[in-house]
C-alpha positions in Angstrom: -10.4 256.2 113.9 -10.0 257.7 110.5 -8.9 254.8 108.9 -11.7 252.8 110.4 -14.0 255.2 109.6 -13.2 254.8 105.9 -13.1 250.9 105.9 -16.8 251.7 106.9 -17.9 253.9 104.0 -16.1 251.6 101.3 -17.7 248.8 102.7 -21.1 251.0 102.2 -20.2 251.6 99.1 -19.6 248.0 98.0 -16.1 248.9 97.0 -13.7 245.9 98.3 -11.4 247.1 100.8 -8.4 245.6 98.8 -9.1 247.0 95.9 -6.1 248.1 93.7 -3.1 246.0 93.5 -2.3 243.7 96.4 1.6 245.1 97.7 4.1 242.2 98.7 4.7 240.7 101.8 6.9 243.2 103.6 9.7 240.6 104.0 9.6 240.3 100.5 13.4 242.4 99.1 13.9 243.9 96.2 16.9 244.6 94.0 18.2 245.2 90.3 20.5 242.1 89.4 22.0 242.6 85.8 22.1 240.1 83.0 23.3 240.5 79.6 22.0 243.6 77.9 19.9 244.0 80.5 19.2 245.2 84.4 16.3 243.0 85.9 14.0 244.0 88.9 13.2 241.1 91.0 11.1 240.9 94.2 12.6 238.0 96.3 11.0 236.7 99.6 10.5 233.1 101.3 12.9 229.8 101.9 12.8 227.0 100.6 12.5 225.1 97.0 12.1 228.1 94.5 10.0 229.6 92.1 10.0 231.9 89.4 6.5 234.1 88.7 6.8 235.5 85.4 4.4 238.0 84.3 2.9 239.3 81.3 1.6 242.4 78.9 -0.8 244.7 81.3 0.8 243.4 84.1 4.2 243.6 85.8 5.3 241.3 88.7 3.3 243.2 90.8 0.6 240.8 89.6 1.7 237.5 91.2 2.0 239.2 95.3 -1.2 237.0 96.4 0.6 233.8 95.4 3.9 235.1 96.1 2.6 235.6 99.3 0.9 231.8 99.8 3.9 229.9 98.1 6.3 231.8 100.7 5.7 230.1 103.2 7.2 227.0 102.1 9.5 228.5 99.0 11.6 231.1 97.5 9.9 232.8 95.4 11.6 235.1 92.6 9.1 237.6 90.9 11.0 240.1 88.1 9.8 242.4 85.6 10.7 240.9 82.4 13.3 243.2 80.4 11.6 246.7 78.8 8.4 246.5 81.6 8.1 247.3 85.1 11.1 248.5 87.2 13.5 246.6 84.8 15.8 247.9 82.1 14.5 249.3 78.7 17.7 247.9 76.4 17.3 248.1 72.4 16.5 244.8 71.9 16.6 241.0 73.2 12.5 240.8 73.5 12.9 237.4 71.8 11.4 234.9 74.2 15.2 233.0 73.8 17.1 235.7 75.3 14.3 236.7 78.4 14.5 233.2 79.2 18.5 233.7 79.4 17.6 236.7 81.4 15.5 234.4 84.0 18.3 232.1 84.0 21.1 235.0 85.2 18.5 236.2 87.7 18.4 232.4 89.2 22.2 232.4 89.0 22.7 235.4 90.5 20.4 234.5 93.6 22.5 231.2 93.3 19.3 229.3 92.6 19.6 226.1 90.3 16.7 224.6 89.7 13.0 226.0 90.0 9.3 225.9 89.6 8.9 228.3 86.3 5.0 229.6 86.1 4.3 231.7 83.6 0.8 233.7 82.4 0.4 235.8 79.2 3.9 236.5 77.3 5.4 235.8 80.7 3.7 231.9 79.3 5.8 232.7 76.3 9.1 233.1 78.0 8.3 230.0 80.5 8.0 227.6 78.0 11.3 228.9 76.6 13.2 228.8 79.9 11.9 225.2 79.9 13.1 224.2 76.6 16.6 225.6 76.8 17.0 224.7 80.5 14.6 221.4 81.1 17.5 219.8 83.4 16.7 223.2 85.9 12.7 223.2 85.3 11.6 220.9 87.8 8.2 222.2 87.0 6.7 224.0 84.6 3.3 226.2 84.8 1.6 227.9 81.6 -1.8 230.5 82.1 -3.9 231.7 79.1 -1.6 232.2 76.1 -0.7 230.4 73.2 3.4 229.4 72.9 4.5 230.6 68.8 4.9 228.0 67.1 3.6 225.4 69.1 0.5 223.8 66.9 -2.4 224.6 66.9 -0.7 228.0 66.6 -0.9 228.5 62.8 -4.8 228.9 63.7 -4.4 230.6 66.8 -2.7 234.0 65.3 -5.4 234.4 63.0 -7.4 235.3 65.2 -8.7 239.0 64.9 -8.6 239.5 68.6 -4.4 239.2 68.1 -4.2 241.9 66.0 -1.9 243.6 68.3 1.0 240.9 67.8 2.1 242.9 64.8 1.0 246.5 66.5 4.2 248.3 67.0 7.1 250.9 64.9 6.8 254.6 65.1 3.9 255.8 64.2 2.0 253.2 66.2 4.1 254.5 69.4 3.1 257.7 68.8 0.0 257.2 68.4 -0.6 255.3 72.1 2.0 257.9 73.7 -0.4 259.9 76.6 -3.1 257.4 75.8 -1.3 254.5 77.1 -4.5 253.7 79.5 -6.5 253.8 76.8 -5.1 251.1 74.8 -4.3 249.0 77.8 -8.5 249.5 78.9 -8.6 247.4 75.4 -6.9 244.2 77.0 -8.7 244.4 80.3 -11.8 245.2 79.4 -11.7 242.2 75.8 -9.8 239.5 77.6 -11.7 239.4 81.4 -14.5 237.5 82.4 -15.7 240.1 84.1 -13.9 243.4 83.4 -15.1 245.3 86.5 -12.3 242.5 88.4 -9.7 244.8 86.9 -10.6 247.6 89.1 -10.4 251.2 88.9 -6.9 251.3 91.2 -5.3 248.5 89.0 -5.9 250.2 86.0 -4.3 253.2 87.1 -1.0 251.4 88.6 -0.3 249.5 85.6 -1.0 252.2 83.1 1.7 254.6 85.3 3.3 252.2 85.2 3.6 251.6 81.3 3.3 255.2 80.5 6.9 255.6 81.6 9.7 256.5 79.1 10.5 253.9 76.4 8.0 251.1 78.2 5.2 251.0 75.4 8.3 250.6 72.8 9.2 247.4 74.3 6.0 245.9 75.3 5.7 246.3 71.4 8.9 244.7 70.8 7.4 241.7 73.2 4.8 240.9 70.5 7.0 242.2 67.8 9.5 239.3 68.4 7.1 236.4 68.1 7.4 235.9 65.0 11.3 234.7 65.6 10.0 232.9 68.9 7.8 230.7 66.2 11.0 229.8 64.4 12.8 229.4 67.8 10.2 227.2 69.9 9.4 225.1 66.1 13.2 223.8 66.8 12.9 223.7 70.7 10.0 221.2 69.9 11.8 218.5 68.3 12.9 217.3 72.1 9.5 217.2 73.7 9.4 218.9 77.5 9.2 215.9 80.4 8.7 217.8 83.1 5.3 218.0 84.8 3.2 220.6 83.5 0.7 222.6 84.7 -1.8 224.1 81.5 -4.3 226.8 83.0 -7.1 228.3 81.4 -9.6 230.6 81.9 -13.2 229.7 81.0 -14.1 232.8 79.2 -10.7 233.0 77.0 -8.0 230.1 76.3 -9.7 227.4 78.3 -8.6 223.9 77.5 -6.9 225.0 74.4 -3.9 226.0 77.0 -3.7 222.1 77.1 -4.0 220.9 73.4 -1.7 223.4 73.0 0.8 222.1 75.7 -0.1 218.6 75.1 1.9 219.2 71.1 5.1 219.5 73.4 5.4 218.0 76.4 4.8 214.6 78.0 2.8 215.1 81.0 0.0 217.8 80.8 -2.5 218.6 83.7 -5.3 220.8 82.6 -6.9 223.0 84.7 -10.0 225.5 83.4 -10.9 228.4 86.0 -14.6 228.6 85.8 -16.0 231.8 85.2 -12.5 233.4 84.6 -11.2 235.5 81.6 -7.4 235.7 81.0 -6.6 238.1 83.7 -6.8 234.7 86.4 -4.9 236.4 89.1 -7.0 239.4 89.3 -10.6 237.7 88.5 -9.9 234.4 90.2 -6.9 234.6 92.2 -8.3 231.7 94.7 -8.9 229.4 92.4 -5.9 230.1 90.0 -3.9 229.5 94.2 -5.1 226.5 94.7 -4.8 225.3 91.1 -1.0 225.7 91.4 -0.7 224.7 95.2 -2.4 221.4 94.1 -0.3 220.4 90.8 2.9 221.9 93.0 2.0 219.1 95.7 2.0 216.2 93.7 
């Protein structure tokens, strides 16, 4: 009675009743698998062909349970924290793109899982489009959402923007300076980068800033933008053997848009684009349907 009693009065209030982050399918498992340097959380539910959901800044895996959810029940699906975020490890270093890929690739081994469907959003973009360059004979398919890839042209125009500031953000004094205020320089990327900020609600803002307030965590999200520069020299020799796997280039309206796909296009042989009307860069959170059936559609073909 009490519980429908408050479905009731959020429903009065116009609050969704799912608000907050959406929690895994409770057949989903989870466990710490180590890789070199590092101790990786993964979620892991479903059976069948598999793929790898690989977050980014602001986020953790806890970001992809809506999809994990839809592509479970014909796949596995492997969701970890990247290294330094999350539930994962904080080791000194590795936060080049190179090495996290290396860490996706122990986590697959471990699971003994050899090939798989790598999608990527934000940084997690980043260290997809590695994964695929040093392991395109594994990639069977390959999905990037709303971030650049260093190096990749037009990317020399890209980082000049003023709203990347923060990829050079980072050393001692800027640590300091975001320790206890962690939530408010997260509200920065929420509130700049949506469509429509108020779809990053209240309850996700407080997860993910709990989240990253942990010990060590804003030093190596830091040391995820901090490393770009030497995933610019990395992915500039990736490129000289172009991807040929299908690839899947998503955009939201309101922030990379089709420019996911010129960027792509400077890489790899066979680019689908795909703009999310309407949509900022936080797709699973402001257009989670559309962003689902985006990838259940280029997955099908």
């Amino acid at each position: 009675m009490i519980r429908v009693l408050l479905t009731i009065f959020i429903m009065a209030l116009g609050i969704p009743a799912h608000a907050g982050v959406t929690p895994f399918p409770a057949a989903f498992r989870t466990q710490d698998i180590p890789v070199e340097g590092a101790k990786i959380h993964v979620r892991v539910g479903g059976k069948g062909p598999a793929v790898v959901l690989l977050h980014g800044f602001g986020d953790t895996g806890d970001m992809w349970a809506p999809l994990a959810a839809d592509l479970a029940r014909d796949h596995t699906v492997v969701v970890p924290d990247l290294r330094g975020l999350g539930l994962s490890s904080i080791p000194d270093g590795g936060y080049d793109k190179k090495t996290q890929a290396a860490d996706v690739r122990g986590v697959l081994a471990a699971l003994g899982i050899e090939h798989a469907v790598v999608i990527g959003h934000d940084i997690g973009t980043m260290v997809a489009f590695a994964y695929a360059s040093r392991y395109p004979q594994l990639t069977d398919r390959l999905v990037v959402m709303d971030a650049p890839v260093p190096g990749v042209p037009p990317w020399n125009d890209i980082v000049r923007s003023p709203m990347l500031w923060h990829f050079d953000f980072g050393g001692a004094d800027a640590e300091r300076l975001v320790a206890g205020r962690e939530r408010i320089y997260l509200d920065r990327f929420w509130n700049e980068f949506a469509g429509d900020r108020s779809k990053v609600d209240e309850a996700t803002r407080q997860h993910y800033a709990k989240l990253y307030a942990r010990p060590g965590v804003m030093h190596a999200a830091f040391a995820q933008f901090r490393s770009i520069r030497q995933d610019a020299v990395d992915n500039e020799a990736s490129m000289k053997t172009r991807l040929t796997m299908p690839v899947l280039a998503v955009g939201g309206e309101k922030s990379f848009g089709n420019n996911e796909a010129i960027v792509m296009r400077n890489a790899a042989d066979n680019v689908t684009e795909v703009v999310i009307p309407g949509a900022g860069h936080w797709l699973m959170e402001e257009a989670p349907t559309q962003t689902i059936a985006a990838i259940r559609n280029f997955m099908s073909q």
